[in-house]
SERO-4910 file (N, C-alpha, C, O; in steps of 0.05 Angstrom, whole numbers):
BEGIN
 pado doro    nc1    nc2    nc3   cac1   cac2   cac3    cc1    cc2    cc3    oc1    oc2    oc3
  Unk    A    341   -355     12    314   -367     12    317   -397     17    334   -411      6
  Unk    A    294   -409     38    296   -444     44    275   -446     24    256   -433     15
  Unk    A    284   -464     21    271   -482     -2    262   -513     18    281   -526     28
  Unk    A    242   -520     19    232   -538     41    216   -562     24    193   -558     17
  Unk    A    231   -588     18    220   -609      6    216   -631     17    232   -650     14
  Unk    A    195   -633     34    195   -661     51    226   -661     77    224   -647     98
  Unk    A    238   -669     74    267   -678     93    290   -658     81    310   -652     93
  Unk    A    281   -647     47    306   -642     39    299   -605     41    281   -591     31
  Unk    A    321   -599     56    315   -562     56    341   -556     32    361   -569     36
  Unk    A    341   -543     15    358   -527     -4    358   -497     -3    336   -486     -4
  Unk    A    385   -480     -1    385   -465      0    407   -452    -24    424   -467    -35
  Unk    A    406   -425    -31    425   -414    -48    434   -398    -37    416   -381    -33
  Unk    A    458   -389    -27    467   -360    -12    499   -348    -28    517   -361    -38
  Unk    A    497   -327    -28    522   -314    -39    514   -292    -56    491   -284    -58
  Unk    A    542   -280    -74    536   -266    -90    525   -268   -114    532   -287   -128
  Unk    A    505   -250   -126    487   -258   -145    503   -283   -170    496   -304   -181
  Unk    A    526   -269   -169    544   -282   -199    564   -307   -185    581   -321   -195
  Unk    A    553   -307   -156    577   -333   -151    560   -349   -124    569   -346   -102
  Unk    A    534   -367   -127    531   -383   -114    533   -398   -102    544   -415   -116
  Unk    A    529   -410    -75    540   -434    -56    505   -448    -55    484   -435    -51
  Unk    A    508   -472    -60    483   -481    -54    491   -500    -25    512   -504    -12
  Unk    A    469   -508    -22    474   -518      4    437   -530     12    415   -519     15
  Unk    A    447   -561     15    429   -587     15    436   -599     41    457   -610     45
  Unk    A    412   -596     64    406   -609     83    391   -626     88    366   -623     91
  Unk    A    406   -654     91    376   -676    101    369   -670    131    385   -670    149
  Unk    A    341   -664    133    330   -660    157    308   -685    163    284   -683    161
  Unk    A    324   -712    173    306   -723    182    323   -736    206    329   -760    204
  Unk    A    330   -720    227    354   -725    251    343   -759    263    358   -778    264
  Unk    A    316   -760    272    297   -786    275    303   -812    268    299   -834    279
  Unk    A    317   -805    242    313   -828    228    344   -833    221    352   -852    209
  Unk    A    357   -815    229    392   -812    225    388   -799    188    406   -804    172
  Unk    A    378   -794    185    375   -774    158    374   -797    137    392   -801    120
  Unk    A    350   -814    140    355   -841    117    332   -831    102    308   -828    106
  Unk    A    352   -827     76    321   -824     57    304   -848     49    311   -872     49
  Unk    A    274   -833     39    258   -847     35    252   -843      7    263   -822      0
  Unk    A    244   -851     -7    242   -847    -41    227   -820    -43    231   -808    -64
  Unk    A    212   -810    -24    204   -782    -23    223   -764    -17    221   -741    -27
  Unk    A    242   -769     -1    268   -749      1    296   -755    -26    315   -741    -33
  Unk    A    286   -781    -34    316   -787    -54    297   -772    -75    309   -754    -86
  Unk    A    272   -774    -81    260   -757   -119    270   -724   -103    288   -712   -115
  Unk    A    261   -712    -83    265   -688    -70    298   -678    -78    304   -660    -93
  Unk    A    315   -692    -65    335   -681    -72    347   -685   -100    366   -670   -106
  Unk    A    337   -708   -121    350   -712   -135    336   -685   -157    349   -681   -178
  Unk    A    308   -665   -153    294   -651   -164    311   -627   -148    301   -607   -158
  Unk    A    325   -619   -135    339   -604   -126    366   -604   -147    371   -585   -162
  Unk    A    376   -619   -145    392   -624   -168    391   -617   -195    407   -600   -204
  Unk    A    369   -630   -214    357   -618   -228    353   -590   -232    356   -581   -255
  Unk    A    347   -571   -211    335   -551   -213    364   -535   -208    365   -512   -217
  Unk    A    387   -546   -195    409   -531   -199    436   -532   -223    455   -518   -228
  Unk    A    426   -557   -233    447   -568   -258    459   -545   -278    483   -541   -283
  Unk    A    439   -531   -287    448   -515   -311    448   -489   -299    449   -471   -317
  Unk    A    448   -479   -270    456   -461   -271    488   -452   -276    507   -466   -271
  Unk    A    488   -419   -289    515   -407   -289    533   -395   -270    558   -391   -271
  Unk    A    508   -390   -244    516   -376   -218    524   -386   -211    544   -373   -203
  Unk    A    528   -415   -201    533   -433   -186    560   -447   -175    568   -462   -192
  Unk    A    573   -446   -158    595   -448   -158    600   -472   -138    623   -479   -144
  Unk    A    594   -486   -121    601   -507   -105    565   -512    -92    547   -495    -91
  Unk    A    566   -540    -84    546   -551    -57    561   -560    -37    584   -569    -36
  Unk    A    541   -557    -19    550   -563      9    526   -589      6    508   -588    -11
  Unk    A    533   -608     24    513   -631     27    519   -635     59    542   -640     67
  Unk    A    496   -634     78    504   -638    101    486   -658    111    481   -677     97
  Unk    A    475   -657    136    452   -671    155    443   -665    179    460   -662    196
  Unk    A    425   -663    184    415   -647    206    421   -665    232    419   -690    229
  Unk    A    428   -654    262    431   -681    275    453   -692    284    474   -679    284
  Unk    A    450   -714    292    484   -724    300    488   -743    283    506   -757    291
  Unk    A    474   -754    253    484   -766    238    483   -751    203    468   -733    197
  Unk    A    501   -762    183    501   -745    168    476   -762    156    453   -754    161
  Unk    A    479   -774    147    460   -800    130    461   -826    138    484   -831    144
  Unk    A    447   -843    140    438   -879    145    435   -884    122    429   -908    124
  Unk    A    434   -878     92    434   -884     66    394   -883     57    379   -863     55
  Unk    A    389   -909     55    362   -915     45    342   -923     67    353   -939     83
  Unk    A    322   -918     72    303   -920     90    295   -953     99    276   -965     88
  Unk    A    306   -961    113    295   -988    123    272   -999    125    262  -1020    119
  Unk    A    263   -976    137    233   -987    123    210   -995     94    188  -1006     94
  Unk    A    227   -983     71    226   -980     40    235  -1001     30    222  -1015     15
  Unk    A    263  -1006     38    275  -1030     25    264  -1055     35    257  -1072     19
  Unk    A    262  -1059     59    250  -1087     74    223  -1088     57    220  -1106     41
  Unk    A    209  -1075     59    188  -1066     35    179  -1074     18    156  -1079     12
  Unk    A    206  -1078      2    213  -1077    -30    206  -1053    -38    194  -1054    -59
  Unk    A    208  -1034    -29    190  -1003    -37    214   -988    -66    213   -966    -77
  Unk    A    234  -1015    -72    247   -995    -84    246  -1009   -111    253   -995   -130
  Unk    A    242  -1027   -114    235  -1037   -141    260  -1056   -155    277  -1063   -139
  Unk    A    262  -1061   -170    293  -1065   -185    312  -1041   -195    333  -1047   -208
  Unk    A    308  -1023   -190    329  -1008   -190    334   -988   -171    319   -968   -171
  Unk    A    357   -988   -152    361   -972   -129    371   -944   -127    393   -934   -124
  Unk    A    341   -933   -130    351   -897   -128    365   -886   -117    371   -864   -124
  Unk    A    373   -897    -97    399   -887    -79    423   -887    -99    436   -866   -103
  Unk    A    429   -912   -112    451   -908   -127    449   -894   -152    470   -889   -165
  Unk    A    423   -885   -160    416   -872   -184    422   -835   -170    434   -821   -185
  Unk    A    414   -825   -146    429   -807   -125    446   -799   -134    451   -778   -146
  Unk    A    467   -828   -122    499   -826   -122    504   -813   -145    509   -789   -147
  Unk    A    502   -833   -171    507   -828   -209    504   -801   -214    518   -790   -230
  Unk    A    480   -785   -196    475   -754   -202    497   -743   -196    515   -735   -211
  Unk    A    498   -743   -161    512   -734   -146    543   -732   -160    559   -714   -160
  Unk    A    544   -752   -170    582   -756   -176    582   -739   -205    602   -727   -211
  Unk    A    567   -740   -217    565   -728   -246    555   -701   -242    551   -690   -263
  Unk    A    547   -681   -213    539   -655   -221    570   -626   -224    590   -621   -210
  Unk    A    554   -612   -253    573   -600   -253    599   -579   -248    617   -569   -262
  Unk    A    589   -578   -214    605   -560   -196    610   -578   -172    596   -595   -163
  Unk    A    644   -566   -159    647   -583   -132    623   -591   -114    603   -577   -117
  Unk    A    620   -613    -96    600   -617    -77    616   -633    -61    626   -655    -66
  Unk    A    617   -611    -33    624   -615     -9    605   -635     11    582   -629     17
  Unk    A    617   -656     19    598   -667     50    615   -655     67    639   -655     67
  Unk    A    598   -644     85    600   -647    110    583   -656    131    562   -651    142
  Unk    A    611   -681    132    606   -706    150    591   -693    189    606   -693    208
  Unk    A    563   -685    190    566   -674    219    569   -696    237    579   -688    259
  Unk    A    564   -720    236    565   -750    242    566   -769    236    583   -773    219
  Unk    A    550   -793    245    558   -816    231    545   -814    209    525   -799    206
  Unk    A    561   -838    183    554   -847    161    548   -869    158    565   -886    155
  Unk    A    524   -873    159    517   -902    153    505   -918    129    487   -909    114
  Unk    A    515   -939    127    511   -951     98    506   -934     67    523   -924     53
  Unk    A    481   -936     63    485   -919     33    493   -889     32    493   -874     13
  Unk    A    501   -883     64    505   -861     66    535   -851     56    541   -829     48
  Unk    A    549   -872     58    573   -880     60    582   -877     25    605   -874     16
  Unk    A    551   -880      7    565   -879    -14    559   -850    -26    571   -839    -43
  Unk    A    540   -843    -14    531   -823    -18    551   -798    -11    551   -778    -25
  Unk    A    567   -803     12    592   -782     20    607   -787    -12    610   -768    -28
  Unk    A    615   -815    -17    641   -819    -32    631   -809    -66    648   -805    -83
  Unk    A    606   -807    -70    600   -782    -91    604   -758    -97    602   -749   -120
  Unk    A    610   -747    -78    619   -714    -67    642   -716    -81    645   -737    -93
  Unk    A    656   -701    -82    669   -688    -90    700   -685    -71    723   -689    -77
  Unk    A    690   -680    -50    715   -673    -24    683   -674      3    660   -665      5
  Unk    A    703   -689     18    693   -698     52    701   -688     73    725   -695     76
  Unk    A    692   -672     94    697   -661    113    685   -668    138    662   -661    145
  Unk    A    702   -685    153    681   -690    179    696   -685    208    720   -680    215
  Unk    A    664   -690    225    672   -665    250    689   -700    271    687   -724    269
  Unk    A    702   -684    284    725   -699    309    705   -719    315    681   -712    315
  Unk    A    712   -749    323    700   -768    331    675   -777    307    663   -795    318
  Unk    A    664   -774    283    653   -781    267    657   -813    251    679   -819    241
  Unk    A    635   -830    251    654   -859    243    632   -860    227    610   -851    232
  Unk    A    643   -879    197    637   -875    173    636   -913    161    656   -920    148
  Unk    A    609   -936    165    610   -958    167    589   -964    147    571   -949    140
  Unk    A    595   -990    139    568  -1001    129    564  -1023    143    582  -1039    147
  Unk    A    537  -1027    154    538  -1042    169    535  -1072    155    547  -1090    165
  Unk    A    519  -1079    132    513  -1097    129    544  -1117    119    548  -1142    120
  Unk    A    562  -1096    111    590  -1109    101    601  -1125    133    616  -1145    131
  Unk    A    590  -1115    161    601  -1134    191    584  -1154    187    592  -1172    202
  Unk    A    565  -1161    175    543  -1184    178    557  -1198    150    558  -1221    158
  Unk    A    565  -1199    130    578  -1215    112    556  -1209    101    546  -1226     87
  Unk    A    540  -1184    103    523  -1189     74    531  -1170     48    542  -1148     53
  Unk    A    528  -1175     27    540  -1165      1    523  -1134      2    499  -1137      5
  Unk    A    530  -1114      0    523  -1092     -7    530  -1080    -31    550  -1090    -42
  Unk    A    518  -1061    -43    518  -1049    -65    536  -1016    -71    525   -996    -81
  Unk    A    563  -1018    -62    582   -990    -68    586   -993    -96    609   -994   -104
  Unk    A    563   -994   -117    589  -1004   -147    591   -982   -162    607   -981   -182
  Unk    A    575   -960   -155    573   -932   -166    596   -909   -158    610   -893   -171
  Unk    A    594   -914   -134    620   -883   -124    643   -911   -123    651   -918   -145
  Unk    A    652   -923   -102    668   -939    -91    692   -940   -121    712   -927   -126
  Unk    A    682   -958   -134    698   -966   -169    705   -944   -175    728   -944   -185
  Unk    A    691   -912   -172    708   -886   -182    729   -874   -170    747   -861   -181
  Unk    A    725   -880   -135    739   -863   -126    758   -884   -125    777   -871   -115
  Unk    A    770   -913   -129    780   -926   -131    803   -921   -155    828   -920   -153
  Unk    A    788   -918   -174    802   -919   -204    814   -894   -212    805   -873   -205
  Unk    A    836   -897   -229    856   -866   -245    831   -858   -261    813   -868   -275
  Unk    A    842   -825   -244    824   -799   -265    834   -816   -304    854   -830   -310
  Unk    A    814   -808   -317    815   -806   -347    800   -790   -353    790   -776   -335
  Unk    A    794   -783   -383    786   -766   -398    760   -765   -390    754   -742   -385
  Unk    A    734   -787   -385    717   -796   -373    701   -782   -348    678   -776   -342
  Unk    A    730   -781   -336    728   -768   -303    707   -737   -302    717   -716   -311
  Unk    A    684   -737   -292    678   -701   -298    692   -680   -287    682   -658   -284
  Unk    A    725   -690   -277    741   -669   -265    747   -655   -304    754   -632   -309
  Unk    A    744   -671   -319    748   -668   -344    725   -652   -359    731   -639   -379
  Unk    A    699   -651   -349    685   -637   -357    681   -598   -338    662   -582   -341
  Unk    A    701   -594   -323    691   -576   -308    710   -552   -322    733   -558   -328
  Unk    A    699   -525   -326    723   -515   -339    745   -508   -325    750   -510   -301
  Unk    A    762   -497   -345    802   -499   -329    800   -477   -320    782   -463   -328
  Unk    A    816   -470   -303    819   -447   -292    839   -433   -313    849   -445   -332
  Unk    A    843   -409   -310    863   -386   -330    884   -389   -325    898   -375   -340
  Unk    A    903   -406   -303    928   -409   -297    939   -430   -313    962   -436   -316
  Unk    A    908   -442   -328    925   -464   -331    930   -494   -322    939   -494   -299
  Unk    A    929   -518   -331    929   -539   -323    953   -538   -297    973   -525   -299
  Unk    A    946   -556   -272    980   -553   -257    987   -579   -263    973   -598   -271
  Unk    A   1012   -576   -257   1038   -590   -269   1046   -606   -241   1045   -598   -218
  Unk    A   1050   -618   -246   1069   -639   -220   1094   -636   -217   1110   -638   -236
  Unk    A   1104   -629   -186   1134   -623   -189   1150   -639   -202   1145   -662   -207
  Unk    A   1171   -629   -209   1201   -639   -219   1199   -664   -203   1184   -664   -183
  Unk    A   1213   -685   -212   1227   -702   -188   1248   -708   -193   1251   -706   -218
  Unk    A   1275   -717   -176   1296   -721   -176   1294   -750   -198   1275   -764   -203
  Unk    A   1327   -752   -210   1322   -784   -221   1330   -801   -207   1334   -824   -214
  Unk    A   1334   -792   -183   1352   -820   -169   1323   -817   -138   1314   -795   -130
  Unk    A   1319   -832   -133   1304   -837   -104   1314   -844    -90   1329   -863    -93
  Unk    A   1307   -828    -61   1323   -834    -35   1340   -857    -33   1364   -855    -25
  Unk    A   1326   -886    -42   1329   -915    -30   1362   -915    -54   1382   -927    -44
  Unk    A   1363   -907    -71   1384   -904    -93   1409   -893    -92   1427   -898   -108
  Unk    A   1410   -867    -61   1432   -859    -62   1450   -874    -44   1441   -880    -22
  Unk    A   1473   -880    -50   1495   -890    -29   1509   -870     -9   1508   -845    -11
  Unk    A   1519   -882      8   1529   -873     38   1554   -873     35   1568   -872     54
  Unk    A   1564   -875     11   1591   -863      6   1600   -839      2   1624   -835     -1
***
């Protein structure tokens, strides 16, 4: 079943007990830049999938030859967004929901789009795809401080790789390593 919210289509497909959701920005026009009607849209998509039990991964894609342009240029020039930037309030969801979420990158990434991939979970993009912010080539200061600082920084307890449950195998283990390293052994 499509689920049709302004730009944002949601869908659920799979087996009853093991779900794939899957979130398309459909606004190819505009390079898929949301507008605060597509960021409340998807972020109510979210919502409406959080506490499910079925649920097992998202797909986050874009309709088009771009994945996302981030925030609507026309909104922000605006000021349509107020003092606090829902895009990065998005991201905060996005990085904190409780099952994997896949991008796939179908094209370019542009600006808040850019943070919006680095929320996900794991990134997948198609051959020739380039991934920029533009305002960082103009020396102007942009706002990555939400995904960028995480995917930057060591997993901790914190991390919601920490909130997701363990699998039955068991935590994995990191191989053995030798005590001596390559640069250590002599040629004698």
């Amino acid at each position: 079943m499509i689920e049709i919210r302004g730009m944002i289509e949601a869908t659920l497909d799979g087996p009853p007990d093991a779900l794939v959701g899957r979130i398309v920005l459909n606004r190819p026009e505009a390079h898929n830049a949301l507008d605060r009607a597509g960021i409340e849209a998807f972020g109510q998509v979210l919502a409406d999938w959080e506490g499910r039990d079925d649920l097992r991964a998202v797909l986050l894609t874009g309709r088009g030859r771009s994945f996302c342009a981030g925030a609507s240029l026309g909104e922000v020039a605006g000021g349509g967004f107020g003092g606090v930037n829902p895009l990065t309030t998005l991201c905060d969801r996005l990085d904190a929901f409780p099952v994997p979420v896949v991008a796939g990158l179908n094209g370019g990434v542009y600006g808040g789009g850019v943070e919006l991939a680095l929320a996900c979970d794991f990134r997948v993009g198609v051959e020739g795809m380039r991934a920029f912010v533009p305002p960082a080539r103009l020396g102007i200061l942009c706002e990555p401080r939400s995904s960028l600082p995480r995917r930057c920084s060591r997993p901790d307890s914190s991390t919601r790789s920490s909130r997701r449950p363990k699998s039955k195998a068991g935590p994995r283990r990191s191989p053995a390593r030798s005590p001596r390293s390559p640069r250590s052994r002599s040629a004698a």
